[in-house]
PASEBA-1860 file (N, C-alpha, C; in nm, 3 decimals):
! residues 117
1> XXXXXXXX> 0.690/4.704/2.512/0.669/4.561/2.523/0.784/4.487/2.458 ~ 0.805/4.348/2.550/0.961/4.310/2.508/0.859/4.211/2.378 ~ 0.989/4.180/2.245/0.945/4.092/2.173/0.924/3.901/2.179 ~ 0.851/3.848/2.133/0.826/3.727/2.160/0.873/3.631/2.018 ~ 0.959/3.529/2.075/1.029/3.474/1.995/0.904/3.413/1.973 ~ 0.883/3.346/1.815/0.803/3.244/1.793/0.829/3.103/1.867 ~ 0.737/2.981/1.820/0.771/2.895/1.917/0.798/2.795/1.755 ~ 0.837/2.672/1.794/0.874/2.542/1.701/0.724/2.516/1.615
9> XXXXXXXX> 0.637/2.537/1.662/0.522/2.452/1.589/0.524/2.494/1.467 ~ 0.503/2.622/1.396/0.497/2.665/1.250/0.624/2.591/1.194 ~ 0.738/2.617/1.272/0.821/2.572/1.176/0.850/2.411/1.155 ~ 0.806/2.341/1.243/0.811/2.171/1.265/0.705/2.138/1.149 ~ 0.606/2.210/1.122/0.497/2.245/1.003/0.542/2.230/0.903 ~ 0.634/2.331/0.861/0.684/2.361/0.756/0.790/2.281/0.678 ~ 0.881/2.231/0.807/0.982/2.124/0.765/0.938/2.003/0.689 ~ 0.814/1.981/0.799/0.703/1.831/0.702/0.652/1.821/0.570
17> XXXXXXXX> 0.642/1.969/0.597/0.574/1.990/0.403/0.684/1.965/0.344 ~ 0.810/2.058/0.353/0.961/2.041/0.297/1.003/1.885/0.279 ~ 1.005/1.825/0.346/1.000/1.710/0.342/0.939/1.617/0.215 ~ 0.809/1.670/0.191/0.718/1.590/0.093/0.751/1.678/-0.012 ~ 0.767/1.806/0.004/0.813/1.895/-0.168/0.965/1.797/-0.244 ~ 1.066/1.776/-0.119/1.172/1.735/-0.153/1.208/1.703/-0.304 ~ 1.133/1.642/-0.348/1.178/1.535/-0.458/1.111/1.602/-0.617 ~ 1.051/1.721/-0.533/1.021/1.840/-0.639/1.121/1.929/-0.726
25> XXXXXXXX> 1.073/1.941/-0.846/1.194/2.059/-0.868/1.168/2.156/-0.882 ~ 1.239/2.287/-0.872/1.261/2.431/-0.848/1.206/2.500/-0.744 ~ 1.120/2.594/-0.771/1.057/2.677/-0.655/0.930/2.561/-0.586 ~ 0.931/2.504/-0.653/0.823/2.380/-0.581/0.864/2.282/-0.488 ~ 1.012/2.256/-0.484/1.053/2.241/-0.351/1.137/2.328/-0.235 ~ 1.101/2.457/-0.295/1.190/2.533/-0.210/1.080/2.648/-0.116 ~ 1.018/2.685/-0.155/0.886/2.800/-0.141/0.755/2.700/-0.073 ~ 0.769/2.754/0.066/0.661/2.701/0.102/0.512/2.719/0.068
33> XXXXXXXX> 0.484/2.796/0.031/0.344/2.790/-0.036/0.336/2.716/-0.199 ~ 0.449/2.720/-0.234/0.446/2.606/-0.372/0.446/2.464/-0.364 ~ 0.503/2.474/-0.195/0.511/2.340/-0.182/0.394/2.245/-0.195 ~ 0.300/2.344/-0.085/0.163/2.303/-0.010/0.083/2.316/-0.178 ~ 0.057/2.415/-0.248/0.016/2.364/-0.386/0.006/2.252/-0.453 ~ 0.151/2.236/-0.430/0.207/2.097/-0.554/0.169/1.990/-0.491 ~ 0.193/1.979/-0.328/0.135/1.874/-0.269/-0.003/1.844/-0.258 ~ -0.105/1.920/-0.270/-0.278/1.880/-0.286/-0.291/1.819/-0.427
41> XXXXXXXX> -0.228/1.883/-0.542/-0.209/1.844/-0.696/-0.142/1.721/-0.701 ~ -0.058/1.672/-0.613/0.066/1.516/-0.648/-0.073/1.455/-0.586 ~ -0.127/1.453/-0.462/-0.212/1.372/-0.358/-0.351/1.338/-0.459 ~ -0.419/1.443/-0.530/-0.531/1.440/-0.589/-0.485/1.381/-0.730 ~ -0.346/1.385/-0.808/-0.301/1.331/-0.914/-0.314/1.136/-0.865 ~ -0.239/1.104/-0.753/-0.213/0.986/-0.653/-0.372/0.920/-0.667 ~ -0.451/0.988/-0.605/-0.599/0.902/-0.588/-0.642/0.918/-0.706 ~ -0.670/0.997/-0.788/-0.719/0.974/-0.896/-0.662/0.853/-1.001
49> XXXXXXXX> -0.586/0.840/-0.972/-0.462/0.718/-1.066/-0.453/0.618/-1.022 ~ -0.498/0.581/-0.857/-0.538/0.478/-0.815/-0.636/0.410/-0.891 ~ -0.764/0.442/-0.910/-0.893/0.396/-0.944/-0.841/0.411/-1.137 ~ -0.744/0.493/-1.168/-0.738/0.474/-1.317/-0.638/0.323/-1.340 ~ -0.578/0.319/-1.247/-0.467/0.233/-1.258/-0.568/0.017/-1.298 ~ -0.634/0.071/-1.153/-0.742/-0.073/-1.176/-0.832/-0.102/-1.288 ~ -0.839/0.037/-1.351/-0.925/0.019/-1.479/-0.829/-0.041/-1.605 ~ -0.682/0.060/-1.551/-0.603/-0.044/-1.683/-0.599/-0.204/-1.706
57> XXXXXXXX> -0.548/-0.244/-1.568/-0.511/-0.385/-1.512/-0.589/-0.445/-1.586 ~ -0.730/-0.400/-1.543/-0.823/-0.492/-1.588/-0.868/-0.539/-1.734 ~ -0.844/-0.390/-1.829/-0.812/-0.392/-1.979/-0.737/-0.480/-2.017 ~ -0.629/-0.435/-1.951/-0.496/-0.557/-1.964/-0.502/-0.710/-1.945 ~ -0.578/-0.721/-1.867/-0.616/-0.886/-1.801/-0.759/-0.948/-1.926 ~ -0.832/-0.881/-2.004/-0.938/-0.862/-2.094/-0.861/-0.906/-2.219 ~ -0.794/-0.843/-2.245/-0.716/-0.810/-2.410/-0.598/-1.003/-2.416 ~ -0.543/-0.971/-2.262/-0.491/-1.113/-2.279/-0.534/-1.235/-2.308
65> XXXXXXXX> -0.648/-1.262/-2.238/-0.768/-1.343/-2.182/-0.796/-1.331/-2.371 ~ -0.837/-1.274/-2.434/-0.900/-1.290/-2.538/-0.830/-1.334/-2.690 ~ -0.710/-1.240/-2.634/-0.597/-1.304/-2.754/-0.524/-1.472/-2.748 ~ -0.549/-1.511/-2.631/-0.567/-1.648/-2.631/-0.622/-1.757/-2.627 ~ -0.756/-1.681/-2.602/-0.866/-1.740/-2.635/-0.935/-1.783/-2.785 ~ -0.893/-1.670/-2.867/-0.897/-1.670/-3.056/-0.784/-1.728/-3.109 ~ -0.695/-1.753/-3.043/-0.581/-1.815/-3.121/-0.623/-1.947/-3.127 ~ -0.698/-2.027/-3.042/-0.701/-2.173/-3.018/-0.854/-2.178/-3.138
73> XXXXXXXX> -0.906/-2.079/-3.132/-1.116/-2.100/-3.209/-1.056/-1.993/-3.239 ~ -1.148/-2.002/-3.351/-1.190/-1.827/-3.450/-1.313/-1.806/-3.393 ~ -1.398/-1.880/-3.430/-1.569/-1.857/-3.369/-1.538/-1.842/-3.196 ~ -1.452/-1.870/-3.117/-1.450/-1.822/-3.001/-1.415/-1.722/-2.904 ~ -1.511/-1.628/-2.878/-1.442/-1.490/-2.782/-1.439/-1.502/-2.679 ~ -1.388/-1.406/-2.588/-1.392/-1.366/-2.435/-1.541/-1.385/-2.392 ~ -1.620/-1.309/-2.469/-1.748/-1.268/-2.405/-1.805/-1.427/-2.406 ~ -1.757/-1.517/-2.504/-1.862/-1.658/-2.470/-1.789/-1.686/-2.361
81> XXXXXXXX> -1.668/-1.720/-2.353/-1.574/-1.779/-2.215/-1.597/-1.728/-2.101 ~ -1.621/-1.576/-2.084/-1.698/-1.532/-1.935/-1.859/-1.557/-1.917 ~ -1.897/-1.564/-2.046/-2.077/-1.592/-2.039/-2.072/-1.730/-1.985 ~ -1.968/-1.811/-2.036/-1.961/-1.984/-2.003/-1.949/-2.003/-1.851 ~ -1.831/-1.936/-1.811/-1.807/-1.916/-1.701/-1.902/-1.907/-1.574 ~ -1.992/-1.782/-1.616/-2.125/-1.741/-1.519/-2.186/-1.881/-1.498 ~ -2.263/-1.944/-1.659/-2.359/-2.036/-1.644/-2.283/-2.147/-1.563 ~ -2.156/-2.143/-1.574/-2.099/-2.337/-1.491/-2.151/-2.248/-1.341
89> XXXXXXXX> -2.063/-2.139/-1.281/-2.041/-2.055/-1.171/-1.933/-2.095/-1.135 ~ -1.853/-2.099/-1.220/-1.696/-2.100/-1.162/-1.604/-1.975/-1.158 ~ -1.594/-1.991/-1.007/-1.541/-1.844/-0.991/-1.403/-1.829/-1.029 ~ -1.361/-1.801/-1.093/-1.255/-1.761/-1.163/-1.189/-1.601/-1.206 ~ -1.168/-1.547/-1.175/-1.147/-1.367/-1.199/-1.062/-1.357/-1.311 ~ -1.102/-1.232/-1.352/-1.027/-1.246/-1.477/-0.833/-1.174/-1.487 ~ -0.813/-1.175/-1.371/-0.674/-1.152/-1.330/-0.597/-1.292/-1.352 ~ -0.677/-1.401/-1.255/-0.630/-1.517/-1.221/-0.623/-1.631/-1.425
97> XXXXXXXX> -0.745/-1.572/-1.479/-0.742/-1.613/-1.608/-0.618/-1.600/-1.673 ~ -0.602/-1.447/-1.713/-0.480/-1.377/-1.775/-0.356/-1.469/-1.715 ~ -0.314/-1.480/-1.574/-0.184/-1.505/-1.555/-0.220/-1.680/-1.608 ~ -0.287/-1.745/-1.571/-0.310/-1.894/-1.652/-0.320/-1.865/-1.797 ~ -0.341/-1.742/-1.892/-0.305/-1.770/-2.002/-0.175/-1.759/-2.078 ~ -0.112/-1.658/-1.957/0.017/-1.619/-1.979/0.140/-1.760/-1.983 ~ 0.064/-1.798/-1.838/0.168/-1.903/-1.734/0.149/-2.096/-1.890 ~ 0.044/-2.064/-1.900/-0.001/-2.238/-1.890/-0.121/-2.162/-1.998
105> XXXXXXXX> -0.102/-2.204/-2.165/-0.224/-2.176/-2.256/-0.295/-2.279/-2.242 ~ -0.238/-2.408/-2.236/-0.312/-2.539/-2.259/-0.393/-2.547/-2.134 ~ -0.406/-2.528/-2.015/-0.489/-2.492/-1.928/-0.574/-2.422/-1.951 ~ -0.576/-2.307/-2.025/-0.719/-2.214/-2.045/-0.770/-2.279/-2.150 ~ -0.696/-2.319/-2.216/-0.763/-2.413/-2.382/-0.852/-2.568/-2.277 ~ -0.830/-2.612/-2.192/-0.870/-2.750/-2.117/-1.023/-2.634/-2.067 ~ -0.987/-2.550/-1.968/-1.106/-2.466/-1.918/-1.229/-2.436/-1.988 ~ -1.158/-2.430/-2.119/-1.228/-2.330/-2.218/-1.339/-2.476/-2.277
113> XXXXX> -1.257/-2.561/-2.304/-1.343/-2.645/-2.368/-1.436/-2.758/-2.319 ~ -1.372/-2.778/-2.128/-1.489/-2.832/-2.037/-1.645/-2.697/-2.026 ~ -1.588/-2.606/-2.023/-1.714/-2.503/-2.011/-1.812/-2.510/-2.172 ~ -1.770/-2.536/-2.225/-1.843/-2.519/-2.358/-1.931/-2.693/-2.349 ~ -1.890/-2.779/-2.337/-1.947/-2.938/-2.334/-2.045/-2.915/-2.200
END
């Protein structure tokens, strides 16, 4: 029996993975089965860090929100300014807070003290 050349598909396969190992170093971008490894581990590292990433933001957007909130009151925290918040129902997020405390203090200090009256 004569022999049968393989055909393109395995290797058009393989190039794609190569492709995504690229930016790997050592046998992890060179060895195709290290590749395909490292790549389920970068992908599952990727989504998992998604959902960690929004948990920082949001720390981050918390910690701001509050350190400028105590600088203006001592007796005043975050937790009364979002409790205040609920009871008016002004929707306000606390992303959009942070960059108004960043951007403009005297604006969250005006916010802060129509919600309390």
């Amino acid at each position: 029996m004569t022999r049968i050349r393989r055909g393109y598909i395995a290797r058009r396969r393989r190039t794609k993975i190569r492709l995504f190992g690229s930016s790997f170093r050592g046998a992890h971008s060179r060895l195709t089965r290290s590749i395909t490894q490292q790549k389920i581990r970068a992908l599952v590292s990727a989504h998992r860090d998604r959902d960690r990433q929004k948990r920082n933001f949001r720390r981050l957007w918390v910690i701001r929100i509050n350190a400028v909130i105590r600088e203006n009151r001592v007796s005043y925290s975050y937790s009364r300014l979002i409790n205040n918040l609920y009871k008016r129902q002004l929707l306000l997020n606390r992303k959009i807070l942070a960059q108004i405390a960043i951007l403009n203090r005297n604006c969250l200090y005006t916010i802060s003290n129509d919600i309390r009256k």
